[in-house]
C-alpha positions, 0 to 999 in steps of 0.5 A: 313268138313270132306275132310281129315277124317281119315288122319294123317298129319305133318306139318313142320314150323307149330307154325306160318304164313302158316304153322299154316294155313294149320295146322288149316285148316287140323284139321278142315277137320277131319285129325289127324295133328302133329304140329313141329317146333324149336319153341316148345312154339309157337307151342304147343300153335297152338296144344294146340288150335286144341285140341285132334285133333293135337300133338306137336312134336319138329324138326328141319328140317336141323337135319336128325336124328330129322327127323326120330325120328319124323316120328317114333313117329308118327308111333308108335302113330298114325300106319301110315303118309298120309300127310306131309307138307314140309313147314319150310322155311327161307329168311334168313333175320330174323336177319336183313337184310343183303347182299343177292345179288349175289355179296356179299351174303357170303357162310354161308349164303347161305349155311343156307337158303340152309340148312333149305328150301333145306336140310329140304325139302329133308329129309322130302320127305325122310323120308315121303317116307320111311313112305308111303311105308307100306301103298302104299299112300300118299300126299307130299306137298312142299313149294316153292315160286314164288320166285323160278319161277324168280330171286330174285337179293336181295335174290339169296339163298332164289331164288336158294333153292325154284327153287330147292325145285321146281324141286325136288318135280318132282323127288319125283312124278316121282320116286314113281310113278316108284315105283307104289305106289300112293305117290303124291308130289305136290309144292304151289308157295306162292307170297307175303302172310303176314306173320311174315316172312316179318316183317323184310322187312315192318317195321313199321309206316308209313314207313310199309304202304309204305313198303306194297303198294311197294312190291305188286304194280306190283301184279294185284290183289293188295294186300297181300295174306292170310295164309288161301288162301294158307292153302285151296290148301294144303286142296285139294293137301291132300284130295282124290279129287286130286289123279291124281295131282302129280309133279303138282305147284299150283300158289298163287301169285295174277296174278303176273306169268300170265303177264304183272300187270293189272291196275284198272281203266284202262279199260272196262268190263276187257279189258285194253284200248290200248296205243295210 
């Protein structure tokens, strides 16, 4: 308890799935935390929940002047920002599921899941910048994704803004550190987490189970990830235990990167038996 005393913090996509995760983990640390989303009602519910400790503030990351206005507000009630959670995403799915793939993926598609997970993460790191100059500190954590280490053919937009989101966040680290400040931009690559975000994908019945063991079957640990597991890096990538980390990517993904998926039951003490 106690590691992010002190510190004030915006969350952005925080009234669900993650991005209430890290809020809840923040406020738990002792951090002042701003909870904003485009769904006011989800999200004072979150802020309502964590008490004096958080705000709710509405924001639209793809909108450039919400983004000042927020951080303005939080200025002028808190005097400083320390952290900012980049986290406010979409797959474009949301409304059903429709041609992502490079063949037919229709350009206002991909410019809308553009919009929100690229533009929304560049104003913010804007915006974060312009606050933490007065102080010479701060922590900028991005979301990006798995899916933006590999391609995605069914959902190239939602690839391509997380690989940009990705490289991004080294321009960030390496242009604050040219400016001598300790601005520390960091990425979290989330694999599969459970969150509303797939609700779409998994349906439900009997077909959701199907759904669920398919999309983690090549993941060796086998399952979902947790909100929470994800929320507990965010934690660290805040806190002054990681003042030395900046354009650095953390993996949650259940040991999907590290290579080929293991198989339970398939070996001794760990290792795979070989094939004959």
């Amino acid at each position: 308890m106690g590691r992010l005393k002190g510190k004030v913090a915006l969350v952005t996509g925080a009234a669900r799935g993650i991005g209430a995760a890290i809020a809840v983990a923040f406020a738990n640390e002792d951090a002042s935390v701003y909870v904003t989303d485009v769904d006011a009602v989800r999200g004072e519910e979150v802020a309502s929940r964590l008490g004096a400790a958080a705000q709710f503030l509405p924001l639209d990351v793809r909108d450039e002047a919400q983004w000042r206005q927020a951080v303005d507000r939080v200025l002028v009630r808190s005097g400083r920002l320390d952290v900012l959670v980049n986290n406010a995403g979409i797959t474009g799915f949301e409304n059903g599921i429709v041609p992502h793939d490079p063949g037919h993926v229709t350009l206002a598609e991909w410019r809308r899941v553009h919009e929100t997970n690229l533009d929304g993460v560049f104003l913010g790191c804007r915006e974060a910048i312009r606050a933490m100059r007065a102080t010479g500190a701060g922590s900028i954590i991005n979301l990006s994704s798995r899916s933006g280490v590999v391609g995605i053919p069914a959902a190239a937009a939602y690839a391509s803004s997380k690989a940009a989101v990705r490289n991004h966040t080294r321009s960030v680290a390496l242009y604050c550190a040219e400016q001598g400040w300790r601005v520390r931009c960091n990425a979290i690559h989330p694999a599969a987490v459970l969150t509303p975000m797939w609700e779409p994908m998994l349906g439900s019945g009997e077909e959701r189970e199907a759904n669920m063991a398919a999309f983690v079957r090549d993941t060796p640990l086998r399952r979902f990830g947790r909100p929470e597991e994800v929320a507990a890096v965010a934690v660290l990538l805040a806190s002054d235990e990681a003042t030395y980390m900046t354009g650095s990517e953390i993996h949650i993904d259940g040991g999907i990167l590290a290579g080929s998926a293991a198989t339970p039951g398939n070996g001794v003490h760990g290792e795979a038996w070989p094939a004959s």
